[in-house]
HTML snippet that shows the backbone in 3Dmol.js (N, CA, C, O; Angstrom):
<script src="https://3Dmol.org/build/3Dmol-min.js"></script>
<div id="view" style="width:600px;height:400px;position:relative"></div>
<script>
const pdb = `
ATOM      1  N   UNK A   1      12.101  -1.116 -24.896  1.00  0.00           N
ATOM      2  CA  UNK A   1      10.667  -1.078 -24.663  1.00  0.00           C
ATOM      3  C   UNK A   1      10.165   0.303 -25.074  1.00  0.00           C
ATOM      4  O   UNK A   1      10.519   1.405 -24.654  1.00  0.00           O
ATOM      5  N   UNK A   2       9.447   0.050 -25.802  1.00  0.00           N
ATOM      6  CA  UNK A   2       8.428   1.647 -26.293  1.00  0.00           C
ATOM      7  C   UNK A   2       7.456   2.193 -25.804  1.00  0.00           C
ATOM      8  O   UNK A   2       6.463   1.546 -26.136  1.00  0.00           O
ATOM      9  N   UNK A   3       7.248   2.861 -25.319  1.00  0.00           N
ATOM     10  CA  UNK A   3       6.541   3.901 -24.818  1.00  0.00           C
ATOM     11  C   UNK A   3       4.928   4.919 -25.928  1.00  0.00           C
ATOM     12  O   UNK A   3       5.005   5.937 -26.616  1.00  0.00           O
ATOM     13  N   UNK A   4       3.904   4.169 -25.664  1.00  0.00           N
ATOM     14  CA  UNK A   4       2.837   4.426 -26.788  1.00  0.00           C
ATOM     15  C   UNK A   4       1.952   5.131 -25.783  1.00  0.00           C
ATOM     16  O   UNK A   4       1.862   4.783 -24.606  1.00  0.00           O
ATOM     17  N   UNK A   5       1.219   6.283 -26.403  1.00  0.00           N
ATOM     18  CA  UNK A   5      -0.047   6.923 -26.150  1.00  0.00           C
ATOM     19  C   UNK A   5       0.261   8.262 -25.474  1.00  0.00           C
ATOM     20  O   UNK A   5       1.430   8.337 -25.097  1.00  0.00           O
ATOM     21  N   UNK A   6      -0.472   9.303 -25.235  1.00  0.00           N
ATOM     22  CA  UNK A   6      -0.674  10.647 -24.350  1.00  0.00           C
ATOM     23  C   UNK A   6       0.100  10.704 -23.260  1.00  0.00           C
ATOM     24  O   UNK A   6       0.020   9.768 -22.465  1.00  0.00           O
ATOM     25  N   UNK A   7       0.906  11.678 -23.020  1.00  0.00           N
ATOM     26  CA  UNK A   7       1.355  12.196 -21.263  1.00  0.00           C
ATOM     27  C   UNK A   7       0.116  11.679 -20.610  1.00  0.00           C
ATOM     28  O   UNK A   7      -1.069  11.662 -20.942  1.00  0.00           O
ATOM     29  N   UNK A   8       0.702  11.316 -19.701  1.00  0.00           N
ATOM     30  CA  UNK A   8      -0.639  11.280 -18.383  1.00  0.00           C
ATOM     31  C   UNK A   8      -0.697  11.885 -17.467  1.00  0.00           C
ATOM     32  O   UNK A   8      -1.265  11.613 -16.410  1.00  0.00           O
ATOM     33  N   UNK A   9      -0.003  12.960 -17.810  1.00  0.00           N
ATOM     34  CA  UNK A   9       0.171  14.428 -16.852  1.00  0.00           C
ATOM     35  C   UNK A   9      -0.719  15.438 -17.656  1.00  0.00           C
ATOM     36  O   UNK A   9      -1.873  15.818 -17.454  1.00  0.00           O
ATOM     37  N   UNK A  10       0.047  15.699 -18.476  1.00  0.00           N
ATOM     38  CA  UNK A  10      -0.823  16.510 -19.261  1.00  0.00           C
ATOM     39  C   UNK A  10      -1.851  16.317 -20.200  1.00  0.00           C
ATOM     40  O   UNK A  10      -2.717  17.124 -20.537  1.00  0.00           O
ATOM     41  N   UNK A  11      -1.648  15.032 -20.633  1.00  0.00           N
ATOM     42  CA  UNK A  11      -2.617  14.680 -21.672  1.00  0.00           C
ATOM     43  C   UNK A  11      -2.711  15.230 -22.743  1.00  0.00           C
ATOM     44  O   UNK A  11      -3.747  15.212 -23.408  1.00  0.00           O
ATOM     45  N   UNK A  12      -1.517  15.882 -23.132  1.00  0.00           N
ATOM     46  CA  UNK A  12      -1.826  16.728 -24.719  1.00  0.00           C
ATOM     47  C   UNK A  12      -0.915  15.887 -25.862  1.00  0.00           C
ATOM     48  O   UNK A  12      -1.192  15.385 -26.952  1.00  0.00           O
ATOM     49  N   UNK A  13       0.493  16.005 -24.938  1.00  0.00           N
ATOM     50  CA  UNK A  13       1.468  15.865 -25.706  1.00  0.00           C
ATOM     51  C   UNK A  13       2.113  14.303 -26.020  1.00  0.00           C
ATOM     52  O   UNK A  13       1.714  13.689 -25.030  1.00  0.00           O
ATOM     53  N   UNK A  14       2.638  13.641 -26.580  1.00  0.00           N
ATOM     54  CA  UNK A  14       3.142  12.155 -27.034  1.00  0.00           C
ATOM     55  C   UNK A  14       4.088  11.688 -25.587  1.00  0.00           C
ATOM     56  O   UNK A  14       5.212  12.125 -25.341  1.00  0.00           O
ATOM     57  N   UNK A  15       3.391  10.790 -24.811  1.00  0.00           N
ATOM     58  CA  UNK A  15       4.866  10.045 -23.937  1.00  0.00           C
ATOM     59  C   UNK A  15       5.531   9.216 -24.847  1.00  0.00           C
ATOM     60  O   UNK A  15       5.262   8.506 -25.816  1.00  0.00           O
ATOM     61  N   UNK A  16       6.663   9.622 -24.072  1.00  0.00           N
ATOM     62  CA  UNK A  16       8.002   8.605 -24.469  1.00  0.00           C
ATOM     63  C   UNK A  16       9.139   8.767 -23.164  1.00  0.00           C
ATOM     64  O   UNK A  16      10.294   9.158 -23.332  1.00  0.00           O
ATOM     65  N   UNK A  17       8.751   8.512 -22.294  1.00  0.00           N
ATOM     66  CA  UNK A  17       9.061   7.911 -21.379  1.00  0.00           C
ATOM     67  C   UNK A  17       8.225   7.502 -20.385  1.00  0.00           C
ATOM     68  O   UNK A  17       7.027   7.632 -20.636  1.00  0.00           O
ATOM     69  N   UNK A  18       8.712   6.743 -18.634  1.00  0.00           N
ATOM     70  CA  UNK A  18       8.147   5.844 -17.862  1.00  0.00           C
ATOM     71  C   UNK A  18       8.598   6.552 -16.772  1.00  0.00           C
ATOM     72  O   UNK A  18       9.656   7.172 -16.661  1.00  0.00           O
ATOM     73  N   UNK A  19       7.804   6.424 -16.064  1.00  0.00           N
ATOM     74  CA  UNK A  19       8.210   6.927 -14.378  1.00  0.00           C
ATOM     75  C   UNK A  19       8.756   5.601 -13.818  1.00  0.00           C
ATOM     76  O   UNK A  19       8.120   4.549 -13.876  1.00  0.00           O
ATOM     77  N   UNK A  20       9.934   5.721 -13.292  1.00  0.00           N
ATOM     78  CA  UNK A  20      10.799   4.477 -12.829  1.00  0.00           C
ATOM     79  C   UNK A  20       9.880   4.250 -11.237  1.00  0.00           C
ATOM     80  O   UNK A  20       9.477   3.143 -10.878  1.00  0.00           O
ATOM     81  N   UNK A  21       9.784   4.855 -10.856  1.00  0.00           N
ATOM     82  CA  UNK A  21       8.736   4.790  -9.514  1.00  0.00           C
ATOM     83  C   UNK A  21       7.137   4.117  -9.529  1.00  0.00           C
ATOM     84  O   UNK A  21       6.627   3.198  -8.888  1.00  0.00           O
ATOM     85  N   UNK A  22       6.609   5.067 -10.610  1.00  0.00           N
ATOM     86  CA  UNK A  22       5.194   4.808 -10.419  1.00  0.00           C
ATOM     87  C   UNK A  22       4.328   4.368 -11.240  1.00  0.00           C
ATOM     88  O   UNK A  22       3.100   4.288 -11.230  1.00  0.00           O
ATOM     89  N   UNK A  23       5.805   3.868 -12.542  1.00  0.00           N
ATOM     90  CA  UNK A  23       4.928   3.610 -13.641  1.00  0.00           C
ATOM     91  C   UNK A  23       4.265   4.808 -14.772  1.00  0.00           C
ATOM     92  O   UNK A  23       4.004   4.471 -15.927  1.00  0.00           O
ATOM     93  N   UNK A  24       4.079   5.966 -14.368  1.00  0.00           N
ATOM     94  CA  UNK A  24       3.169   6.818 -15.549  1.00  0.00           C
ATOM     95  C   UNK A  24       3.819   7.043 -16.100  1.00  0.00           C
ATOM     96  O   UNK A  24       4.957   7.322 -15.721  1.00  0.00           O
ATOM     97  N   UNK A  25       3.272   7.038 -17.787  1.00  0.00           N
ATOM     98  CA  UNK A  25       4.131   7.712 -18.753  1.00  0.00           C
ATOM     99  C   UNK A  25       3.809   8.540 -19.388  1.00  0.00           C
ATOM    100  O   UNK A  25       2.696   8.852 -19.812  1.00  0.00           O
ATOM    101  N   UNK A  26       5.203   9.162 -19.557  1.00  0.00           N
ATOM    102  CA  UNK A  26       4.614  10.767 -19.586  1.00  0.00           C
ATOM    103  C   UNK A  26       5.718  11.568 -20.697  1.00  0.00           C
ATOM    104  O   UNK A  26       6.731  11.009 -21.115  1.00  0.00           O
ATOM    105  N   UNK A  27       5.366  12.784 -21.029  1.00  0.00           N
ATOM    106  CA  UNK A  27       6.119  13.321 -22.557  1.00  0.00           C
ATOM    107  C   UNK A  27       7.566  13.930 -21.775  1.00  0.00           C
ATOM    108  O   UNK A  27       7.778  13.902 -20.563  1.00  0.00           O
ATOM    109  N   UNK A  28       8.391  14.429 -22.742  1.00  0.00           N
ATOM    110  CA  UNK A  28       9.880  14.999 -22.400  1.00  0.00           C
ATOM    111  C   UNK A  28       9.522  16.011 -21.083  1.00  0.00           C
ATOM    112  O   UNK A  28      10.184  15.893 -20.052  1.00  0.00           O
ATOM    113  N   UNK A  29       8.366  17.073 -21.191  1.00  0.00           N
ATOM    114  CA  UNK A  29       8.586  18.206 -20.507  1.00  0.00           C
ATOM    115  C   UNK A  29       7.532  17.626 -18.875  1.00  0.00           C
ATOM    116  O   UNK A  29       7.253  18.359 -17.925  1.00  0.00           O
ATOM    117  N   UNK A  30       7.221  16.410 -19.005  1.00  0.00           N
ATOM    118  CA  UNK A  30       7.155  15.891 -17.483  1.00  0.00           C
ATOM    119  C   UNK A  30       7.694  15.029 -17.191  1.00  0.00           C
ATOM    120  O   UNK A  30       7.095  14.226 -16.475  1.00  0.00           O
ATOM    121  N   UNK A  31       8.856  14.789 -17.516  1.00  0.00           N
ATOM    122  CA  UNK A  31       9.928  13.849 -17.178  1.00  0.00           C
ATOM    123  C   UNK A  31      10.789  14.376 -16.799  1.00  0.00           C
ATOM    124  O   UNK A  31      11.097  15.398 -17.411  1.00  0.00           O
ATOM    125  N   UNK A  32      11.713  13.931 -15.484  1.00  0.00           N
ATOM    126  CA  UNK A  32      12.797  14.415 -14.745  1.00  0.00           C
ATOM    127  C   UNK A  32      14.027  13.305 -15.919  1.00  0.00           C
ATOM    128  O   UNK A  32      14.002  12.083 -15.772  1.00  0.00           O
ATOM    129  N   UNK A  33      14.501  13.625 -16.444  1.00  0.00           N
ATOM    130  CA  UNK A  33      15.734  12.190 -17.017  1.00  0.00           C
ATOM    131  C   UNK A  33      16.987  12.086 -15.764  1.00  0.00           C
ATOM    132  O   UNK A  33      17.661  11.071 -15.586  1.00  0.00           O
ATOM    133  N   UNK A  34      17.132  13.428 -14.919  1.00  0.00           N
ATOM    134  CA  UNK A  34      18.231  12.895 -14.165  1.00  0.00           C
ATOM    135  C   UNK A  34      17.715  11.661 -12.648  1.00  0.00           C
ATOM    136  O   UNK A  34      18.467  10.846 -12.111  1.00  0.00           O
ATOM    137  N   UNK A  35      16.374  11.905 -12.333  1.00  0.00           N
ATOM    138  CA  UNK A  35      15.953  11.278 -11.648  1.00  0.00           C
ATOM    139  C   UNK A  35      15.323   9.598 -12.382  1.00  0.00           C
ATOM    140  O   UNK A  35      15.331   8.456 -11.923  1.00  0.00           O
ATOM    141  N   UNK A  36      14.975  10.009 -13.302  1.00  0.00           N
ATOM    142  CA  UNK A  36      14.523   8.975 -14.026  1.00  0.00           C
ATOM    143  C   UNK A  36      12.451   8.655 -13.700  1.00  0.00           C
ATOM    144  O   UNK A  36      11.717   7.677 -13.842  1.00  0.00           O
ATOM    145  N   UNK A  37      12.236  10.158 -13.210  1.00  0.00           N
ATOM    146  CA  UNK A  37      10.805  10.204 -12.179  1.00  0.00           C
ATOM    147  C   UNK A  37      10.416  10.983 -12.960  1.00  0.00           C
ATOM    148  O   UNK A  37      11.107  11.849 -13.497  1.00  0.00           O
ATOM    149  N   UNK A  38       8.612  10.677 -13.229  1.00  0.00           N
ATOM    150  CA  UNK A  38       7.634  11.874 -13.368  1.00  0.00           C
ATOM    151  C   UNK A  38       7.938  13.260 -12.457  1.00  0.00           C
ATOM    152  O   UNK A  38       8.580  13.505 -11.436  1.00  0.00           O
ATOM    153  N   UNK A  39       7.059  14.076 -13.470  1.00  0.00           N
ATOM    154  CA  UNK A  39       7.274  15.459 -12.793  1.00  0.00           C
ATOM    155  C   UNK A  39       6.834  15.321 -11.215  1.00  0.00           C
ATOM    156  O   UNK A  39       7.470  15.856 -10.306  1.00  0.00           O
ATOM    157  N   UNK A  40       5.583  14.477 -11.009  1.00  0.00           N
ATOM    158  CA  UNK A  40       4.815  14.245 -10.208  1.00  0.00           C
ATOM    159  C   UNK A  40       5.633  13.778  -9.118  1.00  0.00           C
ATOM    160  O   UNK A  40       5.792  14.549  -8.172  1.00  0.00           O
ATOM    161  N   UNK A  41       6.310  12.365  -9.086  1.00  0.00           N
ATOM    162  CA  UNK A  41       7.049  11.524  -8.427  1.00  0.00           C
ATOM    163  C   UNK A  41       8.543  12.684  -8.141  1.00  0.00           C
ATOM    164  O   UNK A  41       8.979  12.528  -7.000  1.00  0.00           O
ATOM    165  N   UNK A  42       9.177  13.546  -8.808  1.00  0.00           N
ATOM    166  CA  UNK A  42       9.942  14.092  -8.951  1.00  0.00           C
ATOM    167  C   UNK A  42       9.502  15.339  -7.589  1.00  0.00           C
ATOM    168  O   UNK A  42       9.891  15.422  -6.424  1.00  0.00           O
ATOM    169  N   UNK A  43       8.780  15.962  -8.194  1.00  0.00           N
ATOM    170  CA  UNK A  43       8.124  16.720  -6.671  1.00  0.00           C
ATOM    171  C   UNK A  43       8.369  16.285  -5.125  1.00  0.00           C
ATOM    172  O   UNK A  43       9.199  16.796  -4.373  1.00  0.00           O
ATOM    173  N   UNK A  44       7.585  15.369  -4.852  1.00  0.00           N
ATOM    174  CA  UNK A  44       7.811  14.601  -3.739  1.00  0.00           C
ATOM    175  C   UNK A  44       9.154  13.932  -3.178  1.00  0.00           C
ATOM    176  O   UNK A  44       9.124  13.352  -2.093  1.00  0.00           O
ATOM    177  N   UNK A  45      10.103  14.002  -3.784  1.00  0.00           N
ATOM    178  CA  UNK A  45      11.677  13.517  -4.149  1.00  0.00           C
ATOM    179  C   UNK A  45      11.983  14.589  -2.840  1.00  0.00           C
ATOM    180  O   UNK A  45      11.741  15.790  -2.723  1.00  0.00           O
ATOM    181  N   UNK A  46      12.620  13.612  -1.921  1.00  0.00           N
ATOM    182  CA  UNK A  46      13.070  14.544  -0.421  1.00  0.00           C
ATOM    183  C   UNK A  46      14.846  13.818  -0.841  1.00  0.00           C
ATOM    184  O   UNK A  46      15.019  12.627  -1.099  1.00  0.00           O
ATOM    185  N   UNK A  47      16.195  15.079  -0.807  1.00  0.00           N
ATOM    186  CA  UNK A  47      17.085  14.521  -0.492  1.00  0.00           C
ATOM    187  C   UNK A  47      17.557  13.821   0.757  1.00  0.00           C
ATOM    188  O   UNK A  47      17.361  14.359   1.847  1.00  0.00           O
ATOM    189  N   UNK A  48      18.192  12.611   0.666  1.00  0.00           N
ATOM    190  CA  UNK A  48      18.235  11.864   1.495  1.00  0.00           C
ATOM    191  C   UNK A  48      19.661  12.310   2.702  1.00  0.00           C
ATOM    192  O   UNK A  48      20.865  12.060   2.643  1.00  0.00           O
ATOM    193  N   UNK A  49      18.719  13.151   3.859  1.00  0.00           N
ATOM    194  CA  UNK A  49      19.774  12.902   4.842  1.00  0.00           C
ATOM    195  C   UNK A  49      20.882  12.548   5.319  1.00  0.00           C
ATOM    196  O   UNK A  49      21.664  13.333   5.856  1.00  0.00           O
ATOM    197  N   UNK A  50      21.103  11.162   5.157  1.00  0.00           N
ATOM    198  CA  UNK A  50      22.705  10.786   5.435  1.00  0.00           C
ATOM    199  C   UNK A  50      23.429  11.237   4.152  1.00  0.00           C
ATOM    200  O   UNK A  50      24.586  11.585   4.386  1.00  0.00           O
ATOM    201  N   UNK A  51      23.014  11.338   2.694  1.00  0.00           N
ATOM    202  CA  UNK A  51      23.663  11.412   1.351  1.00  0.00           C
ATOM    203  C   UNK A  51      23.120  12.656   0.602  1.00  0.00           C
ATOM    204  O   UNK A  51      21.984  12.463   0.168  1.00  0.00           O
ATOM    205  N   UNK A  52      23.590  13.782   0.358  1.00  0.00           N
ATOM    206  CA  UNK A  52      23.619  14.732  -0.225  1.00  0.00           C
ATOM    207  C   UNK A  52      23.212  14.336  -1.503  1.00  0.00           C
ATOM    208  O   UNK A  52      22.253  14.969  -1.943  1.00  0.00           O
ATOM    209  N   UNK A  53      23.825  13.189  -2.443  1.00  0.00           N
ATOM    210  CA  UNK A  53      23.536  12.956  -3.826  1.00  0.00           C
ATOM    211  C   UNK A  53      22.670  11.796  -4.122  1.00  0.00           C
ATOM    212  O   UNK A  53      22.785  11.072  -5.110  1.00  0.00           O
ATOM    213  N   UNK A  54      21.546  11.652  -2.913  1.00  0.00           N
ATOM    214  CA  UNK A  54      20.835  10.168  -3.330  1.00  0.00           C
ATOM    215  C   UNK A  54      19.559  11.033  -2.911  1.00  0.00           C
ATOM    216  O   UNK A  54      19.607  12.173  -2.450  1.00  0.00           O
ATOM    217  N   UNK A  55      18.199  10.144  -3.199  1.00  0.00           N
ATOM    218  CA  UNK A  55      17.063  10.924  -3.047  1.00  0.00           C
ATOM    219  C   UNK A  55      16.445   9.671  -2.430  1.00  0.00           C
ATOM    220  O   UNK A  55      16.900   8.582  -2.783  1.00  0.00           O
ATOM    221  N   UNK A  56      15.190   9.737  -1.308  1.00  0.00           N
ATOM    222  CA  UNK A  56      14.314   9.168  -0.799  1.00  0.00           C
ATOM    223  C   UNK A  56      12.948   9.489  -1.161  1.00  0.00           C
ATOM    224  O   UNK A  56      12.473  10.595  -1.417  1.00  0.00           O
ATOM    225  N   UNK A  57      12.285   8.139  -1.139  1.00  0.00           N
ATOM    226  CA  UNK A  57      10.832   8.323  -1.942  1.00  0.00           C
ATOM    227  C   UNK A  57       9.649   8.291  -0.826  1.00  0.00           C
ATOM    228  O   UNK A  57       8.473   8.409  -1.169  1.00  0.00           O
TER     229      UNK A  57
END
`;
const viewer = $3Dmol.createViewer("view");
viewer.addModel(pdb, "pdb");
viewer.setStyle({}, {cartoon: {color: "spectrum"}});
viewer.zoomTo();
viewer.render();
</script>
């Protein structure tokens, strides 16, 4: 699946990727790839308590 039109973070630069969370798509430098989350969605990312290596939304 391809990824067409402006960051929707920044709005300058080409997305080519998807926020696995929230849907926005957004260019390389607001994309988390290890989370697979916008910069945005990525922020808000609390590690999850019982698991050191999992994240809660």
């Amino acid at each position: 699946m391809g990824v067409a039109g402006l960051c929707e973070i920044c709005e300058s630069r080409a997305a080519d990727h998807r926020c696995d969370r929230c849907g926005t798509i957004v260019c390389l430098l607001d994309y988390d790839a290890e989370m697979g989350l916008c910069a945005d969605c990525a922020a808000r990312a609390k590690p999850d308590d019982r698991r050191g290596d999992t994240f809660r939304l």
